[in-house]
N, C-alpha and C positions, 0 to 999 in steps of 0.2 A: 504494500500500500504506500500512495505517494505522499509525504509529509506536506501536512496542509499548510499555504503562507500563512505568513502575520502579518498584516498589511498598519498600516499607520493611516491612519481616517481623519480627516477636518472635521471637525463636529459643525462650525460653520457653512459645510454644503452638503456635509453628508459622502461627501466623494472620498476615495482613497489616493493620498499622497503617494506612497512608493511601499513596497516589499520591505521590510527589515529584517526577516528571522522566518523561520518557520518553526509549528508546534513541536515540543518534545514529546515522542512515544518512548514507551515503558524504558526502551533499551537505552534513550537518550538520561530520562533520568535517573537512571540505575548508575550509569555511568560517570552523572554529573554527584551524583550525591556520594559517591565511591571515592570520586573526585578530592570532593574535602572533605570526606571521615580521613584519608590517608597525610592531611596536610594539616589534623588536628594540632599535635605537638609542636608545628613551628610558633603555634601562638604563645607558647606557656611563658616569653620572657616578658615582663609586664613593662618593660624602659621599650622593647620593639616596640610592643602594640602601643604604647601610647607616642610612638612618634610616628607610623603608621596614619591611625585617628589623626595626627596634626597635617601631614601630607596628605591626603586624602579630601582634608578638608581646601588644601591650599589647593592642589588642582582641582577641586570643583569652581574654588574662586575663579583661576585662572580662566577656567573656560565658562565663566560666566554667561556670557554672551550666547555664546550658542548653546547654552542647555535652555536658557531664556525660549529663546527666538524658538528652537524645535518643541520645548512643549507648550508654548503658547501654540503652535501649529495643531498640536494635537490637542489640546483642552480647551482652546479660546480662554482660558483664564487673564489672561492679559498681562503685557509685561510688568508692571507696577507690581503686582499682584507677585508674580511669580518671584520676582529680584526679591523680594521683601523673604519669600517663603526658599529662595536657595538662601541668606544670609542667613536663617533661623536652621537650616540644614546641616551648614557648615560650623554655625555655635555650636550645635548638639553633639559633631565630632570631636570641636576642641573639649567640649565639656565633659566628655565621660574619658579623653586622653586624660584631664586633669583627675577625675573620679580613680583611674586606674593609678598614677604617679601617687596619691593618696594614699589609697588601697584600704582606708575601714568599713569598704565591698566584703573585706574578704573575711568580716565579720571574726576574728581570731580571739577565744575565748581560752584562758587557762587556767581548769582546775592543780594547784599544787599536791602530791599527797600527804594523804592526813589520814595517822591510824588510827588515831583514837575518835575518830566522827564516828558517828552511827547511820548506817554502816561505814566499815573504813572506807577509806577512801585512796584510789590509785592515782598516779599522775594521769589527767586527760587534759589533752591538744584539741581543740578544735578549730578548724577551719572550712572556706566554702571553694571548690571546686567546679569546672565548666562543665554542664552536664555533655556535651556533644555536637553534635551538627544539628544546625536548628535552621528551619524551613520558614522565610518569610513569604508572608502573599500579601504585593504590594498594593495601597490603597487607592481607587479613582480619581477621588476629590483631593487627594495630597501628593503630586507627582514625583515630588522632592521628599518633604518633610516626612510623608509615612510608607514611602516606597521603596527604590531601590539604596537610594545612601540614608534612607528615614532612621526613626530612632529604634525602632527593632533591631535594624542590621547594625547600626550604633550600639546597641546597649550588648546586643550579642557578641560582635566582635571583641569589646572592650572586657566581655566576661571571658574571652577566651576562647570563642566558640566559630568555628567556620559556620559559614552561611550558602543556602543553597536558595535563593530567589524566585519567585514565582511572577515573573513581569504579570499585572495588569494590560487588561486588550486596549484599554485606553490611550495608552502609551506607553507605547515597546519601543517608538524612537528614541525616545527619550532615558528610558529603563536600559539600552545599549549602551548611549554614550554615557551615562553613569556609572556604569556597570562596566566598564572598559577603563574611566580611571581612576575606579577603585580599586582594580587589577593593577592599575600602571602603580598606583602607588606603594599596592604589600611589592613588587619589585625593586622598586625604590628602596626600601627599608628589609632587602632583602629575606625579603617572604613569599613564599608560591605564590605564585596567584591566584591560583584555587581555596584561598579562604572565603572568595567569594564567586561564587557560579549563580548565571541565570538561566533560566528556561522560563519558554513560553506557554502557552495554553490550557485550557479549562481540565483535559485528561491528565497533563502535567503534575496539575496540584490534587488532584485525588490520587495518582501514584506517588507522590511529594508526601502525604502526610504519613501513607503507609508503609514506606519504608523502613525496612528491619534496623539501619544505621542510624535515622532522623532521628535527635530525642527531644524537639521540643518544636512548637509552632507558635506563629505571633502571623493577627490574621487580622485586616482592620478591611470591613463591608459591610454584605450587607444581614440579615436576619436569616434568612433563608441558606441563602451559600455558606457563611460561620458556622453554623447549626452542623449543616450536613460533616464540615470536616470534621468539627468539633467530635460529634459520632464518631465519626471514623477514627478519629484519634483515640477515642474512650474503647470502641470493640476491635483492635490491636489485640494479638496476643500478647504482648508488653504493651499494655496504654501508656501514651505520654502525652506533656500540660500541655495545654491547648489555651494559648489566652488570644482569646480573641476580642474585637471590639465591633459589635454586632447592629445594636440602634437604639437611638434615645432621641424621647420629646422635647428633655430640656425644661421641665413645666416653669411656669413664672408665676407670682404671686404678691397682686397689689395691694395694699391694704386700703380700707377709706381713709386713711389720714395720708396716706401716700399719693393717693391721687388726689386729694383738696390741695396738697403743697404745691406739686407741681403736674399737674395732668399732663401737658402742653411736652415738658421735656422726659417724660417717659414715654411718651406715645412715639417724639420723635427719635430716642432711642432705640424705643424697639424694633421702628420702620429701619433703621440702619443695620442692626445687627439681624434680621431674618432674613433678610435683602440681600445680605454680603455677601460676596461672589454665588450670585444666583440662587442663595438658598441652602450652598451644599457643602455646608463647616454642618461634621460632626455636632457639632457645640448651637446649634441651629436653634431660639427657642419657638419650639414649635404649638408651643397651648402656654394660654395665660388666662388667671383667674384674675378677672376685673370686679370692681362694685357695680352695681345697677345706681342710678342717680345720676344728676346733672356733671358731679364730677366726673363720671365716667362717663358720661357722653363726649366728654371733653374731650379724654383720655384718646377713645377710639377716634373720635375727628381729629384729631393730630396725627394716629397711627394711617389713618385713609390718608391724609394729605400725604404724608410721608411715601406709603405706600404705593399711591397712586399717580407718584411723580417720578415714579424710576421708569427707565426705560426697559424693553424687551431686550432678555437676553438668552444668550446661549449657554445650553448645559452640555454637560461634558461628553455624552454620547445621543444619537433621537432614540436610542432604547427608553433610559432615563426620563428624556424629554416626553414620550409617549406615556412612561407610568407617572409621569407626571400630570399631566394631563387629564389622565383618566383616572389618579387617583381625586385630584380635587374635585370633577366632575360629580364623580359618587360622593363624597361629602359634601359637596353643595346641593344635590339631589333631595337628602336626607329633612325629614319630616320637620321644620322651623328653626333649620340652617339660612341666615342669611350673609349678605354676600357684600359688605361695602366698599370694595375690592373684588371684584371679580377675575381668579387666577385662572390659567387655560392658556395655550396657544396662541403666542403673538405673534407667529408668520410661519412658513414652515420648518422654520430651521430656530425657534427661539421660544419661551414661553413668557408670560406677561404673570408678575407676581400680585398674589390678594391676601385679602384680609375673607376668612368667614366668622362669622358671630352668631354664639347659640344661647342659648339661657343655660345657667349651669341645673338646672332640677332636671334637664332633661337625661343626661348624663348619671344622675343617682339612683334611676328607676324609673319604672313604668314605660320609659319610653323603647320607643324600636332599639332589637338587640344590636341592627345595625349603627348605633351610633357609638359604638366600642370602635369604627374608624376613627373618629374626631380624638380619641385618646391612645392612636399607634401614629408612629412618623412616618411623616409624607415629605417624601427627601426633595427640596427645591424650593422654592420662594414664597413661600406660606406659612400661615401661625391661624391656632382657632384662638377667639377670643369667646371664655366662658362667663357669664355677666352674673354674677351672684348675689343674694339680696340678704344672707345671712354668713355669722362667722361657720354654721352646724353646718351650711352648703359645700363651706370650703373644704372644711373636714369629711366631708363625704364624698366628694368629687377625688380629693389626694391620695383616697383610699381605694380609688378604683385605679392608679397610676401602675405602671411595670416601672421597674428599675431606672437609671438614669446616670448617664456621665456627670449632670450638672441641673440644678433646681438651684431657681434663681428669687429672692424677697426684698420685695422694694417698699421701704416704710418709711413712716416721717421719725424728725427729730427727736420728737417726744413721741412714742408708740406705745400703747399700753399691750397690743397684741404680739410685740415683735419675737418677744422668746420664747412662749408657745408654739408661735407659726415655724419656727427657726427648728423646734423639736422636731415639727411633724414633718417638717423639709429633710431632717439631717437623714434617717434613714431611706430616701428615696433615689440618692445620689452618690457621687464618689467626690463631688468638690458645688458646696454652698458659697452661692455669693448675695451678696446685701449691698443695695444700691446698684447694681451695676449690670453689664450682661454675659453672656460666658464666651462670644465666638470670640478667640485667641486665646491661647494655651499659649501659657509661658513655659519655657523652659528651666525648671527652677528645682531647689533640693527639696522644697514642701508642695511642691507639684502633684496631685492626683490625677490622671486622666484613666480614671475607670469608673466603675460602677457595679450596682447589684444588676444579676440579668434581667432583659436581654442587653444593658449597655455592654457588658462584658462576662465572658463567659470565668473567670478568675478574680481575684479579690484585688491583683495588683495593678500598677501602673502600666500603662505603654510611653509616659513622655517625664522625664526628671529624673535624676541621677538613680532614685532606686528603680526604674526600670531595670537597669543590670541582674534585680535579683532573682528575674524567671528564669534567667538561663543559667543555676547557680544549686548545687546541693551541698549540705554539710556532710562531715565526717569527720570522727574524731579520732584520734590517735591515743590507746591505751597502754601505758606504763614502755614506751616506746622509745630509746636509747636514741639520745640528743646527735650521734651521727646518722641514724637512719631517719631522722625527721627532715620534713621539707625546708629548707632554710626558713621559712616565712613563723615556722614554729618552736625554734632552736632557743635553747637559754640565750640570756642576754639579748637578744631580742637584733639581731642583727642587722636585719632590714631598715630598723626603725622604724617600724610599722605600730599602726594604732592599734595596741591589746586591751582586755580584759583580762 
């Protein structure tokens, strides 16, 4: 059978720009993943990998320009857009170089022994080790930042671990030249270049997870496709972690004293951040619980104006564009859904972003079981607005929520509701914010970007310096003679490394 191409597509015409790769079958990723389980050990010195991570980052700078220009080709994200999200790509490498020169990643714990503790007690070492070759599947919406040099392949390499790539159909042009000077660079700093291999297509990554070598996957889409690896990685005969980042609402939460202060600049807050590049930041909020009342009238007439003065744009594939489409369709459809903003199809190559607005009691009961739409994500340039005439409304509406990367509470100065709301937000999320809204993730050490599922299928992070610890298991060393220990564990402490 003839290996299918991988064509690189303009999302602005729909047309295909040129050939880059063709799909990997079984024998290709058999091969690739063979690849770097054999090129595991060159990572183990932590002064390489982290000048590796600093080169790496400095040729993506270098070739700025044209990683720009080809994936704006292929995402229409636009260059502003994209320059902004390769300098945030290139932090992330110098930053976990620094995390690894550090090194209290490697979490180094030593019990002394002690005979007379009950029970006694023996000398134990502990330390954290790379589990293996870890399979990324790179994300749509982040071409850069959660794809081929993203913070996966970041956090992996920096734990130590070769990385086997699963390009995104979005962009594989762009997934190549990434992916070619990250190779130039473990060169450079003389390392194989198969700490990092990519392949292509949709067969690729269901033999990608199943691999007897693979021990770990970092997977950021959408609900349906995470799920199924996710599976797949769970009925393994050796299962391994699967952290994936799967979908979240984002819910938002106004209070009435929040909206008396200032309606006007939360309405136009919101229109900015649902809007942002077309809608399709993970971090997107997609339902908000408003007052009913003149203040919230307000509220939403600022959200419309906002709303309704963006122009039609392009999303990243007309798959996308189409379930888009017909996803807001059917929630507009829906039995006293209205529309002050009307989302849909702005030409045929783009969609035009809206506002829909329901009552929130409709959402608590009684009403059609279809409107468990209006409280699942609808990836693109949309947000329900739920209009609420009690605090017992709010509470009953947050209780029907799934999981969440981020829940968002916007109160006044003085709030008598604000740390109640604040309780019933914290378990719904992996990162609460007050006052403000969630799309950009910093890249920082008290960084959360996860969530209870379905925002993620794992407890931990995929962006800030503890992401490194999915690809990371302990082991400890018992009553183990200070020459056979790994230097990181040795009396006196040689490395100068951070212990307990």
């Amino acid at each position: 059978m003839a290996a299918e191409p991988v064509w690189s597509v303009d999302p602005r015409t729909g047309k295909p720009r040129e050939q880059v790769a063709v799909e990997a079958v079984a024998e290709d990723v058999d091969r690739s993943v063979r690849a770097a389980y054999e090129v595991r050990e060159a990572l183990a010195d932590r002064t390489v990998r982290a000048a590796f991570l600093r080169t790496a980052a400095d040729l993506l700078d270098e070739a700025g320009e044209r990683i720009v220009e080809t994936a704006d080709a292929e995402t229409a994200l636009g260059s502003v857009r994209l320059t902004g999200e390769l300098a945030r790509t290139t932090a992330q490498l110098r930053a976990f170089a620094e995390v690894v020169e550090e090194g209290s990643f490697l979490d180094i714990r030593i019990d002394l022994p002690d005979p007379d503790a009950t029970p006694p007690r023996s000398d134990m070492r502990r330390w954290k080790i790379p589990l293996g070759v870890v399979a990324v599947y790179a994300a749509s919406n982040f071409p850069l930042a959660f794809s081929v040099p993203g913070g996966d392949t970041a956090s992996a390499l920096a734990a130590g671990c070769p990385v086997v790539v699963k390009a995104h159909p979005d962009h594989p042009a762009t997934s190549e030249l990434c992916a070619s000077l990250l190779r130039r660079a473990a060169a450079k700093e003389g390392l194989p270049e198969d700490v990092l291999v990519l392949v292509h297509g949709f067969d690729a990554g269901v033999e990608l997870v199943r691999h007897p070598l693979v021990a770990a996957a970092g997977f950021t889409g959408s609900v349906r496709g995470g799920r199924a690896l996710f599976d797949a990685a769970a009925a393994r005969p050796v299962p391994i972690p699967f952290h994936g980042e799967l979908g979240s609402l984002n819910p938002v939460v106004i209070t009435p004293a929040a909206v008396e202060e200032r309606a006007e600049e939360i309405g136009a807050g919101l229109a900015g951040s649902m809007t942002l590049g077309a809608g399709q930041f993970c971090t997107k909020p997609g339902f908000v619980l408003a007052p009913r009342g003149e203040a919230g009238d307000r509220f939403l007439a600022a959200l419309t104006a906002g709303v309704g003065g963006t122009e039609p744009a392009v999303m990243l594939d007309h798959r996308m564009r189409d379930a888009f489409v017909t996803g807001v369709a059917e929630r507009g459809a829906l039995d006293g859904v209205r529309t002050p903003v009307t989302p849909g199809a702005g030409g045929d190559h783009t969609v035009s972003a809206g506002v829909l607005a329901v009552d929130a009691d409709r959402l608590t009961g009684g009403a059609s079981t279809d409107h468990h739409l209006l409280l699942e994500e609808c990836f693109g340039p949309v947000t329900v607005v739920a209009r609420y005439s009690s605090r017992e409304e709010v509470t009953a509406v947050l209780g029907r929520l799934p999981g969440n990367l981020t829940a968002t509470l916007h109160i006044a100065e003085q709030d008598g509701d604000a740390a109640s709301l604040l309780a019933e937000l914290t378990p719904l999320a992996g990162r609460v914010l007050v006052n403000g809204w969630p799309t950009g993730v910093a890249v920082a050490a008290a960084q959360h970007h996860g969530g209870p599922y379905p925002a993620t299928t794992s407890t931990s992070t995929s962006v800030g310096a503890t992401a490194i610890e999915r690809w990371l298991r302990p082991v400890t060393y018992q009553s183990t003679p200070d020459h056979l220990l790994p230097p990181e564990l040795r009396d006196g402490n040689p490395l100068d490394l951070p212990r307990r």
